[in-house]
N, C-alpha and C positions, 0 to 999 in steps of 0.2 A: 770211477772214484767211489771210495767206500763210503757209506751212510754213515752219520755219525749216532751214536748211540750215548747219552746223557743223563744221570738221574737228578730231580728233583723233587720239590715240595708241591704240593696244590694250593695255590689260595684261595681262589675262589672256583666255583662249582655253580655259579649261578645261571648260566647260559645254557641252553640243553645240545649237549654233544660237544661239549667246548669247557675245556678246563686251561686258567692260568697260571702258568707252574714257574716257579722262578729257582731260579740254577745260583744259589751262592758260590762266592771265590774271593781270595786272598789275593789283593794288589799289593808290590810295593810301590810305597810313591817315587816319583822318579829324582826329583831334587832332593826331598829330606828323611827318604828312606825308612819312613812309617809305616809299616802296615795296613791296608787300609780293605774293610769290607765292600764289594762290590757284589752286584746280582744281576744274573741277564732274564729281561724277565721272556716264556713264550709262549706262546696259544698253541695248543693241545686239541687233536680231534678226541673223540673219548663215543667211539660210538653204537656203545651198548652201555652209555655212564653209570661203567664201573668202580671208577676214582671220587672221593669229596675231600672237600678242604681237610687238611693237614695229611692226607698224604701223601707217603713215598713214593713215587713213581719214577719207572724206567720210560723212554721216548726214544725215538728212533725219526730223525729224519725222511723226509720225503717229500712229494712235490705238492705244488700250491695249491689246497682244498679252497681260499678263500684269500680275501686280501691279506687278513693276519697269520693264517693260519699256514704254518708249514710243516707242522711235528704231528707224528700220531702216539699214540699210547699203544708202548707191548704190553707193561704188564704191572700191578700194584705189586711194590717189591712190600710194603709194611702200611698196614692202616693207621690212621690217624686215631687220638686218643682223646679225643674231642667231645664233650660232655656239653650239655646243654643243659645252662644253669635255670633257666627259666621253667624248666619244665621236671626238673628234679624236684626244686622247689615246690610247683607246684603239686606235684605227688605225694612229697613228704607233709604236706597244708593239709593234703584230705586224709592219708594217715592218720596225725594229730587231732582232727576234728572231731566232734562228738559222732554218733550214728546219727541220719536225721530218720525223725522219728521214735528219737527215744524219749526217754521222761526225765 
């Protein structure tokens, strides 16, 4: 039986060698025929953590590393574009600032 092969999103990157990547898709509902968004979410090996939140990754099936885990990571199809407002800010705070030591 072939491996399945799946791309999704990273949400979080928190865990070391374990990424949680969730796979959006389009249900219709079955009585009233609305559209409706669904997500499978799954546990990623990642074990040279190459992948961080927001990105695109490709997964590939395979056997049970752990109790969650059953997918590994081939490959970061597109990086995430994820800016970190905290610390922009604070860059742009010491920019602004006077030199210290001046007069």
């Amino acid at each position: 039986m072939p491996k399945r092969v799946v791309v999704g999103v990273v949400k979080s990157d928190k865990t070391a060698k374990t990424r949680r990547v969730e796979i959006p898709r389009l249900v219709k509902h079955p009585k009233y025929g609305k559209i409706i968004r669904r997500r499978t979410v799954c546990y990623v090996h990642d074990e040279n953590n190459l992948s961080s939140t927001g990105d695109l990754v490709e997964i590939v099936e395979c056997r049970p590393i752990s109790r969650t885990k059953r997918w590994q990571l081939v490959k970061v199809v597109t990086k995430g574009r994820a800016v970190d407002v905290a610390a922009s800010r604070a860059a742009h705070a010491i920019d602004q600032s006077e030199p210290l030591g001046g007069v």
